[in-house]
N, C-alpha and C positions, 0 to 999 in steps of 0.2 A: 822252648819257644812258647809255648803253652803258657806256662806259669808267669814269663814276661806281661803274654799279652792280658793275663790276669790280675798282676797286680798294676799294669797303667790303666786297667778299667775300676779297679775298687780307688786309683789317685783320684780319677775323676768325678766316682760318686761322690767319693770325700768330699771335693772341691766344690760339685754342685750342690750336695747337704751343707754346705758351708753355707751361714748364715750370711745376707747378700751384705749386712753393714760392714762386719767382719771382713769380708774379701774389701771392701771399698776402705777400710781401715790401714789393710795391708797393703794395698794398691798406692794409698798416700804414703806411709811410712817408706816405701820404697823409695819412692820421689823425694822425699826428704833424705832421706840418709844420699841422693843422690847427689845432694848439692855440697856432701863434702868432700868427693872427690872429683867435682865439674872446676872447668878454668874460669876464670874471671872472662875470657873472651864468651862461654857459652851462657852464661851466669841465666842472662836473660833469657833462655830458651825456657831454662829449668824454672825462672820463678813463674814467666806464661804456663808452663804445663802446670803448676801447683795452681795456678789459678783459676783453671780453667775446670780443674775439680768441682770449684763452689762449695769446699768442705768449709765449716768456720772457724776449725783450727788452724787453716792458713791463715787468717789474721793475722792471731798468735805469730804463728811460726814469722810470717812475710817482716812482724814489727822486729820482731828478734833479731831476724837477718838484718835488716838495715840499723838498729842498734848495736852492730857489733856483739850479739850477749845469745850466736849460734856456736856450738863447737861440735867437732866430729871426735870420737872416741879414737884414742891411736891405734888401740887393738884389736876392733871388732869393724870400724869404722861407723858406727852408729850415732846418730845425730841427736843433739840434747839443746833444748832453752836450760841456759844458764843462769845465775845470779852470784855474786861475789857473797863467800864464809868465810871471811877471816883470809887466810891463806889457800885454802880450797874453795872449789867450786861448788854450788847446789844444785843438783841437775836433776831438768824439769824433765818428762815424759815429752813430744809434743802434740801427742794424739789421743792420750785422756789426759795428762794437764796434770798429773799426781806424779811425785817426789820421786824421784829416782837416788836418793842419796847423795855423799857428797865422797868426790873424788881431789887429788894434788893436782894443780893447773899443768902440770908439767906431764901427765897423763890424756890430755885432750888437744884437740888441736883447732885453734880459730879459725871459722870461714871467713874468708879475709872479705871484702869489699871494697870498692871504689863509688866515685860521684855514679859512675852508669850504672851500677848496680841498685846506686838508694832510687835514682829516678825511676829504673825500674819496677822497683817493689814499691816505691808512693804511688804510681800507673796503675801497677794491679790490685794494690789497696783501693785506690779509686773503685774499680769498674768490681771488688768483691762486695762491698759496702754500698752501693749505689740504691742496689733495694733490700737494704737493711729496716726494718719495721719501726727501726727509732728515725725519726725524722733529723734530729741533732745529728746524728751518725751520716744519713744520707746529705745533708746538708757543706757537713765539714767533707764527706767524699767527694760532691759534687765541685766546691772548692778547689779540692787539690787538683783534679781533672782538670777545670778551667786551668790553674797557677802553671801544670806541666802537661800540657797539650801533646798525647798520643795518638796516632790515627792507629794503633790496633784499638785502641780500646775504643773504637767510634761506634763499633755495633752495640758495643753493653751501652754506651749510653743513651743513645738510641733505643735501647730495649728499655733502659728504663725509664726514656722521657714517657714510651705508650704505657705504662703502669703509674708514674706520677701523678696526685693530684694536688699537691702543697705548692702553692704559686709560686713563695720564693724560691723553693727549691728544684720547680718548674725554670725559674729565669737565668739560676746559673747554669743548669744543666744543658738549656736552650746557647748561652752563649759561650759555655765548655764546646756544643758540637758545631757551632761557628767556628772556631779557633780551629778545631780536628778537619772541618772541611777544606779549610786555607792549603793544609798540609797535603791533602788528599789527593788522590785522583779522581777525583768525580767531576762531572758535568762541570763547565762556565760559570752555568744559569744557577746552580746549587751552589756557588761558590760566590754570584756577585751579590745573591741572597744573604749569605751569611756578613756579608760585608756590612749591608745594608741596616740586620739586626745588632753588629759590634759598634753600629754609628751610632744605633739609637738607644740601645740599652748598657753598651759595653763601661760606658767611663773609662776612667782613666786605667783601668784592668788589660782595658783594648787594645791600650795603646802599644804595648811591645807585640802583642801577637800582629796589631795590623803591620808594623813598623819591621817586622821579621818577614812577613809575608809578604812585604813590598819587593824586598830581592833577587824573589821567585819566580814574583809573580809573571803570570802571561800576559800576552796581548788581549787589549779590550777589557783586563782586570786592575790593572796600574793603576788609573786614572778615578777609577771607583775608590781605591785601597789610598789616593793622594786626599781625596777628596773627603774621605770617612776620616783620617789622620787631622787637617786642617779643621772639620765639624767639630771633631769631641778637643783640640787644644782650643778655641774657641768657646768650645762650652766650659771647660776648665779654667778659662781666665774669669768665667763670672764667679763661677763655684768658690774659686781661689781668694777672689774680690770678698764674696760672701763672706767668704771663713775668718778671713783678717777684720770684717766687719762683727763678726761672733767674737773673737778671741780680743780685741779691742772694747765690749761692753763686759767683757768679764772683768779688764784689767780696769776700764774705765768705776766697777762696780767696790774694787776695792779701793780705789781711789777716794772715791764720794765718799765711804764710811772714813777713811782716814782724813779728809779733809774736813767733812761738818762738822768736829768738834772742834778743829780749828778756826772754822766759819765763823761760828757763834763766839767763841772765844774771843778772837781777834775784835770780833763786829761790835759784840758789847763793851769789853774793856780795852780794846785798842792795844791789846798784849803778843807781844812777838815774841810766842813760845815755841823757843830752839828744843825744848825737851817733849814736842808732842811725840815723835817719833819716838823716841825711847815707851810713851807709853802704851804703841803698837808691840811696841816688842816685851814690856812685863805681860801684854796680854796673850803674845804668843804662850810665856813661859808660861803661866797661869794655864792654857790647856793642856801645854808640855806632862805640868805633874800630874792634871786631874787624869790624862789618862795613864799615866805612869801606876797612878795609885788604881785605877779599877785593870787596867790588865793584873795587874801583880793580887790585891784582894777581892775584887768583883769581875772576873772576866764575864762575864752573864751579861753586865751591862756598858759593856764596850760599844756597841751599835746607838749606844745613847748618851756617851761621855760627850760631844760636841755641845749635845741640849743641857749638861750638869753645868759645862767648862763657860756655856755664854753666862749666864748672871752669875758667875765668880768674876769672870775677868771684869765683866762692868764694876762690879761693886770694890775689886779688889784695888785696879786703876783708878777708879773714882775716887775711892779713898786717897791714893798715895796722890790725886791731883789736889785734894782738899788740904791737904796738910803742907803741901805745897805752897797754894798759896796763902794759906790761911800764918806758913813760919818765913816764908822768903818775898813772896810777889807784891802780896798788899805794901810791901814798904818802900817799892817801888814805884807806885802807881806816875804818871806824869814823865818818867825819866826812863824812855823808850831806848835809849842804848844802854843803860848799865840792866835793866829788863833782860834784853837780849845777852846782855855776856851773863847775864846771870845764869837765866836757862839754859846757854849751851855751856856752863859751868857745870850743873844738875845733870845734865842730857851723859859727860862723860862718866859722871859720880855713880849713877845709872847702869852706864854702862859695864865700868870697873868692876863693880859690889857683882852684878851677875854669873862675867868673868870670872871673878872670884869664887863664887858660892856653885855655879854649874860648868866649870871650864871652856876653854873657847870653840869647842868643836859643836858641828851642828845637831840639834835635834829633830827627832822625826816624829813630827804629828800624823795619824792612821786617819785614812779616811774608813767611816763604816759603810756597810754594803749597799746602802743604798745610794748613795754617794760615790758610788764607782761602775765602773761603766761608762756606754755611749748607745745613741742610737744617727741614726743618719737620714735624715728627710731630705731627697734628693741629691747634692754634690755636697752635701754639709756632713761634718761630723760632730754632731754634738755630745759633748760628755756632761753628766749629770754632775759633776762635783762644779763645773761652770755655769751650767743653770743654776742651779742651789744658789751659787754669789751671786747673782744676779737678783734671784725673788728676796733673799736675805737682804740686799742691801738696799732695796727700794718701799721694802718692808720697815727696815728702820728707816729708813726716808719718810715714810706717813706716820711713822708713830711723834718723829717729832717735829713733824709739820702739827698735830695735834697738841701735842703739847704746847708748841708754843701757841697756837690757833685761840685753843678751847681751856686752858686751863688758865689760874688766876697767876700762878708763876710763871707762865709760856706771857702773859699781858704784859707782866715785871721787868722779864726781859726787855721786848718790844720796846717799853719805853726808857726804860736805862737807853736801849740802842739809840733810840732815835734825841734824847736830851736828858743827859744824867743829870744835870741840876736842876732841871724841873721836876723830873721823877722825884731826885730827894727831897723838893721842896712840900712834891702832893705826900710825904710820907713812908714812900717805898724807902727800905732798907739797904740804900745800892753795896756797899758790904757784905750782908748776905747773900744777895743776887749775884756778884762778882764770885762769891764763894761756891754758892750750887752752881753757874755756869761755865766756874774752871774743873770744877767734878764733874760736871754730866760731859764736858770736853775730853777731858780725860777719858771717861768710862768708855763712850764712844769709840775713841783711837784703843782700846782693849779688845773690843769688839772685832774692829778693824783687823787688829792681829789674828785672832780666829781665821777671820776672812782670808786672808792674805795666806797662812800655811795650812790651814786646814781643807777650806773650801773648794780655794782654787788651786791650790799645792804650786800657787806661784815663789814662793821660795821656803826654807827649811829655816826651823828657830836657830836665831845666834843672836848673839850679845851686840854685833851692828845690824839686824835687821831692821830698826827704825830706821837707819841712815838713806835706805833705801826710798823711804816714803815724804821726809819731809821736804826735802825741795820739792818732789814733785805735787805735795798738798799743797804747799806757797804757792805751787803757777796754778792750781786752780783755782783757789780763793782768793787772786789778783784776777785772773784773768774769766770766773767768771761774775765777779762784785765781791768786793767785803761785806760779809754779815748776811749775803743774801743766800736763802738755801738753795731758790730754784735756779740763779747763778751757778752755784755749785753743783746740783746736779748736771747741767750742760755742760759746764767746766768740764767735770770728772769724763763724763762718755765723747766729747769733744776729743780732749786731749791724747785717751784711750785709744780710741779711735784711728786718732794723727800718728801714733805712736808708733800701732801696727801695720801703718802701711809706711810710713818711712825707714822700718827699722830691714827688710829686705833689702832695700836698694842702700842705706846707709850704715846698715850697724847700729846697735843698741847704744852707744854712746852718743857716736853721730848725730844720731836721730833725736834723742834729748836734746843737744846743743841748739838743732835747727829747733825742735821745739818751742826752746828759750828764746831765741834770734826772732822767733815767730810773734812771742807774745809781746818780748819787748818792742815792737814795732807796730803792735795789736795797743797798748797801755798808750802808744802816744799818742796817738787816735783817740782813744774813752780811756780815760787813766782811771775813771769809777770801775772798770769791766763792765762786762755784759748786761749785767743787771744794777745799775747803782740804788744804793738805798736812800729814802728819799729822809729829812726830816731838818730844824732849825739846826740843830746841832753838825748835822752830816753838813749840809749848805754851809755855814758858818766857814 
């Protein structure tokens, strides 16, 4: 008896000389190896007690669990993070994080999981990371909180709204414990509180937590939770309004560049070129290769292939518009329908040769990183690849407002437009003028293409992506004046505009068609458009 009570007293020194992390080591490692022989019905008890540790190897472990990538050893029963070797597994340690070798899958056994178990370990993820020292960390934690609203975890959030000082991450955390109150048992007065803060800061986030909370809810709390429901879809139809009103100057923004070369075009020569679209589309291919060729030999300057790819595609399109008209159109000049089958003769030639040379399947222009992303100023979500079209094409908007304005070619123009046989007569070269202004047309609608798959990543290069732009450059250079820019700026964000908010209630086709029904009924009212241009010639 003696010798017993001897050596459960030298266990215990042991135990108490035990180093305290050591014992706190083995204390988890127990708790882990626990969850390979727990049911799926306890699951959740096990990840709250791993949680409640506050070790930071539950992360680890909690992400493993809900990735599928925990296994229990079949012989010893001992719990491993795993990773796929080939046919065998790699097994992690999960309590110093270092390799434990690899074993046959058929030697281990997967802790299984279900939907309650991932919600469980995103919950305790939440409330382990809430005061995490990286603010990204607490941020995305606070998030998941708010997404799957646990009223266990209301005290940690709570605990760490009093330790918060990062506003934003203060305002979700604030309407994560809205959400966990609704569930609660607490107070009315705490409850019609939180109501009050999901109406005014929740958005449209709010809306299922109040919307869930309504079915529960008690008396005297209904009519708050009906009331905060009707505020924020109310606030939502402005937001909504806004957004179609953002996402219609983006569309309207590639419009404008695809239409002004056809502006001036049209406006100076009187030419109905069926092939400007196609030369939206060499300009797409034109960025297609420049960035093909710098990922492949220069990936360093891939973040700058958009700024390489614009003055190729101008110059490259300008060219092929110059030889254009300088071997097919001038011999048309006067005879506005064999013009138009001509071009849309070219337009399919065009299109063919590309088919041909890059096959019919779509290409993918990369936006670089500053070009990707969003931020959100109140109910709006604005992404920078649609700002960008927007400053980009209002940019080339004043550059050739100046050109035509201030320079002695932008003059040339001008007056070809307004009476080519007087212009011929003071001198001007209208030949030449005809020929740089189906180039700069051209270069322009290059540009355009940029615009359209890079910028706004409104659609992917293929060999009919011009198809897509030229009707709709025609209704805005009818409908907002021939020849006139600031017509066509209106035009373009007009139509834009119209587009995005009839194409919900009609459909993208639909909505075109009423488009068209619109303007042609607009044309028979002011058949100049919007803007007509004034001069003997136009009058005549």
């Amino acid at each position: 008896m003696y010798r017993i009570i001897q050596t459960v007293l030298a266990m215990l020194f042991l135990f108490a000389a035990m180093p305290q992390g050591l014992r706190a080591a083995e204390g988890l490692r127990n708790l882990v190896n626990a969850l390979g022989e727990a049911k799926l019905s306890a699951m959740d008890e096990h990840i709250a007690a791993l949680a409640k540790t506050g070790e930071p190897e539950v992360v680890a472990i909690l992400d493993a669990l809900g990735a599928g990538n925990l296994y229990a050893r079949k012989t010893d029963g001992q719990v491993f993070l795993t990773k796929e070797s080939g046919s065998n597994l790699a097994l992690i340690d999960p309590i110093s994080g270092e390799s434990a070798g690899e074993t046959p899958k058929a030697a281990m056994s997967k802790i299984k999981v279900n939907n309650s178990v991932r919600r469980a370990v995103r919950a305790a993820l939440g409330g382990l990371t809430l005061l995490s020292p990286d603010r990204a960390q607490r941020l995305k934690a606070a998030q998941s909180v708010l997404q799957t609203p646990d009223v266990d975890a209301l005290d940690a959030v709570e605990n760490a709204l009093v330790a918060e000082k990062d506003e934003a991450v203060r305002t979700v955390l604030e309407q994560a414990r809205a959400a966990m109150l609704l569930a609660s048992d607490r107070p009315i007065e705490e409850k019609k509180e939180a109501v009050r803060l999901l109406r005014e800061n929740g958005g449209r986030e709010a809306l299922p937590v109040l919307s869930a909370a309504l079915g529960s809810a008690e008396n005297g709390l209904e009519q708050d939770i009906e009331a905060a429901i009707a505020s924020i879809e109310q606030a939502q139809e402005f937001w909504n309004a806004g957004q179609n009103v953002w996402y219609g100057l983006s569309l309207g923004s590639v419009l404008l560049l695809a239409a002004i070369g056809l502006a001036i075009t049209f406006g100076v020569m009187g030419i109905i070129n069926m092939a400007h679209g196609e030369m939206v589309m060499l300009g797409a291919y034109t960025t297609f290769l420049v960035q093909d060729v710098v990922r492949t030999s220069f990936p360093h300057l891939f973040e700058w292939s958009l700024a390489i790819a614009l003055p190729l595609a101008f110059l490259f399109t300008g060219t092929v518009g110059l030889v254009l008209e300088r071997g097919v159109i001038r011999f048309l000049y006067g005879r506005p329908l064999e013009t138009l089958l001509a071009t849309w003769g070219i337009s399919l030639i065009l299109q063919q040769s590309v088919r041909t040379i890059f096959g019919p399947t779509n290409r993918e222009v990369g936006n670089p990183f500053w070009m990707s992303g969003a931020f959100e100023p109140g109910g709006l979500t604005i992404t920078w690849n649609r700002l960008w079209i927007i400053v980009f094409a209002l940019a080339v908007f004043a550059a050739l407002l100046f050109l035509l304005k201030k320079t002695p070619m932008g003059l040339q123009m001008r007056a070809v437009t307004q009476n080519r046989r007087m212009a011929s007569s003071m001198g001007i070269r209208t030949p030449l003028v005809d020929a740089l202004t189906f180039a700069l047309g051209s270069g322009i609608a290059g540009i355009a293409g940029i615009a359209g798959v890079a910028l706004s990543q409104i659609d992917n290069v293929s060999p009919n992506l011009g198809q897509g732009y030229i009707i709709d450059s025609f209704m805005v250079v009818v409908f907002g004046g021939v020849g006139n820019l600031w017509g066509t700026l209106v035009g373009a964000f007009s139509l834009g505009i119209l587009n995005k908010f009839l194409e919900p209630y009609a459909g993208a086709v639909l909505g075109k068609i009423l488009v068209l029904v619109l303007i042609i009924l607009f044309i028979q009212k002011r058949p100049r458009g919007l803007f007509a241009l004034k001069g003997r010639a136009v009058e005549a």
